[in-house]
N, C-alpha and C positions, 0 to 999 in steps of 0.2 A: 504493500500500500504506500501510496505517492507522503509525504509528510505534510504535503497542503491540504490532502483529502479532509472534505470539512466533514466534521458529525454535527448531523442538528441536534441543537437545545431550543431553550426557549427563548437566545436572542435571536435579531433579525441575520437572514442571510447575510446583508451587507456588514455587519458590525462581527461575523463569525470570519469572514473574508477578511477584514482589515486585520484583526486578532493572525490570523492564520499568515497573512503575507509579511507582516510586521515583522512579528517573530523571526520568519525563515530572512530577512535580512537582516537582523537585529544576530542572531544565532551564525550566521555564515554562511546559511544554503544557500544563497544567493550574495555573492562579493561585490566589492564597489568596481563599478564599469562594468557589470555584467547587463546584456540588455535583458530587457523584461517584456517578452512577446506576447501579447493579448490573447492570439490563436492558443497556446501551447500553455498560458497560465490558464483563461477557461477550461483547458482539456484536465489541468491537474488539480484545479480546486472543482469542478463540477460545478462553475458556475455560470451567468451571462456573459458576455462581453460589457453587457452596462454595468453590473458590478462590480465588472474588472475596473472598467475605464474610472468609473468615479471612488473606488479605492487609492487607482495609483493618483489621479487627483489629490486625495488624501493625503497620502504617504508624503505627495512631493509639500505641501503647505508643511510637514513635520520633518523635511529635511533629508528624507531618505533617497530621494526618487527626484530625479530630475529629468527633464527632456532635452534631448540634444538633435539637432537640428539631421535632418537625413537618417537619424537611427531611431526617434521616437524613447519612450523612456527605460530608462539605464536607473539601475544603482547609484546612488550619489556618492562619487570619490569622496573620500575624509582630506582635510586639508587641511596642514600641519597649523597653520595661522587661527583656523577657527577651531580647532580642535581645544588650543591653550585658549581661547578666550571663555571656551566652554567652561575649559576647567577653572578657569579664574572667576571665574560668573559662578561655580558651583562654591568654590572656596569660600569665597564673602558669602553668598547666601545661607550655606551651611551651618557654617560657622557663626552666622549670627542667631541659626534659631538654635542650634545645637547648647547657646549661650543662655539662651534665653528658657528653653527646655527643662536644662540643670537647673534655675534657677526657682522652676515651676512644678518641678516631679514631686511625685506621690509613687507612694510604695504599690497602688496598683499599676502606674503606669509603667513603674521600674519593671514589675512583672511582665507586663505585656512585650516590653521588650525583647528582657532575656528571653521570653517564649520563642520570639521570633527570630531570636540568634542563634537559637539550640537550632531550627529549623535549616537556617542559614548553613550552621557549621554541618547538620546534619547531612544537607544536601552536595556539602561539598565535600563530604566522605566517600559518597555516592560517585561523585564525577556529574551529578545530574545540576549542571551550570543553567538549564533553561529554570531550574526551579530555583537557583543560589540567585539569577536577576528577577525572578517572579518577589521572591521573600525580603529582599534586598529595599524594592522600591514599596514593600509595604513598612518596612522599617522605617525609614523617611518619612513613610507620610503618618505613620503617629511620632515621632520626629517632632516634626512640622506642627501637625495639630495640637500636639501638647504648647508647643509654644508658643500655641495662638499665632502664627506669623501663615492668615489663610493667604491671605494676595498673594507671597511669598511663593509659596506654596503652589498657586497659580502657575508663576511664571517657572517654577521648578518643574512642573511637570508639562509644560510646555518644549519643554528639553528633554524629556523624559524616554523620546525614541532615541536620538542623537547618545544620551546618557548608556543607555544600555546598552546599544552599536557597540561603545568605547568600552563600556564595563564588560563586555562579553570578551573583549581583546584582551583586557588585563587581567580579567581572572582565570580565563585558560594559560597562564605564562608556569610554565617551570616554579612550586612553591608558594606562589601567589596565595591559597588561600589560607596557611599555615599564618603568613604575613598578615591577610587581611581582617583574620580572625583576630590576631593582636591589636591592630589598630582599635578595629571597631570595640572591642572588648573593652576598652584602656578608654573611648569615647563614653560606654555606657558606665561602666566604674566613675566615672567624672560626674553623667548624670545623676547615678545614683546618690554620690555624699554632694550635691548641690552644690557641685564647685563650677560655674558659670565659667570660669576662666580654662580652667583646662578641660571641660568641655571642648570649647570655644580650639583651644590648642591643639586637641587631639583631633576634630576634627579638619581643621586646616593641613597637618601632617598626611592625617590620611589623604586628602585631594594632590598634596604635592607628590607624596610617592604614586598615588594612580596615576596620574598627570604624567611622571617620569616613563613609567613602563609604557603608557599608552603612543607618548610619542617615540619612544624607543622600538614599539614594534612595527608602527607606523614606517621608521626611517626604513627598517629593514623589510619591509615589504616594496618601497620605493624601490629601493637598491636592486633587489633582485625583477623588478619589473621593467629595470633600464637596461 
């Protein structure tokens, strides 16, 4: 069975379709500059063509999907310049609710957490990385909501495709989630004794070292593409 094959639930087609195409270039089944042919995606998710077309629509408003002139729409290459502004947009945001969070937690919110991290480290015992970015970005968003910083929060997940592109590169690297489990670990220990500042620090650290691997694997993907 194809991995875009859709099963119905009780969402709409269209919104089972974005979930599904998302994913497979958010994951790697599909790479940047790979084109993405209308014909040959209907034949693999069992869908319309109008589907298709106003998904990739979709996709391209969220940064994934771009149209290039004579090929129609591709994968959007990652590029090194907006990749670091990403990450610099994620650091100050993070970092400021991550501040703000510590400074607001409760012993049920601590719990909800660590639930979600035992999940996290679970998944990455597994090797099952679509579930480590699935549990990842629910982490965040009680994060976020604890800290009341919704607008925030907004524009965070307004990045949210683009975010887990990058997160999917850095946490498949050699070690990575031995590492990442520290970080984030050493962020939630922060929230827990309501220390606002090394909250605040720990999560800055962690963006800088993703930030590092990401355009590290970036250059070497370049490199061997020349």
């Amino acid at each position: 069975m194809s991995i875009l094959k859709i099963e119905r639930t009780t969402k709409t087609l269209r919104e089972l379709t974005l979930e599904k195409l998302r994913g497979a270039i958010v994951q790697g089944y599909f790479r940047p500059g790979d084109r993405l042919v209308e014909r040959t995606l209907c034949d693999e998710l069992g869908v319309s063509r109008t589907v298709v077309r106003e998904v990739l629509r979709h996709l391209e408003t969220e940064g994934l999907v771009e149209i290039v002139a004579n090929q129609g729409p591709i994968v959007a290459r990652l590029d090194p310049e907006q990749v670091q502004e990403i990450y610099e947009l994620r650091g100050l945001l993070e970092a400021y609710a991550a501040r703000a969070c510590a400074e607001q937690s409760t012993p049920e919110l601590v719990k909800q957490l660590r639930k979600i991290r035992k999940m996290i480290e679970d998944a990455f015992a597994k090797r099952d990385l679509a579930r480590v970015l699935e549990q990842t970005e629910v982490f965040y968003d009680a994060m976020f909501e604890c800290a009341r910083k919704t607008v925030t929060l907004t524009v965070v997940r307004s990045l949210n495709a683009r975010i887990n592109q990058l997160r999917a590169l850095t946490i498949a690297t050699p070690g990575r989630s031995d590492e990442s489990n520290r970080e984030m670990n050493k962020l939630l220990d922060a929230i827990e004794r309501g220390d606002g500042e090394a909250a605040a620090a720990a999560s800055s650290a962690h963006i800088r070292r993703t930030s590092e691997l990401a355009l590290a694997v970036l250059a070497e993907q370049q490199a061997k593409e020349a």
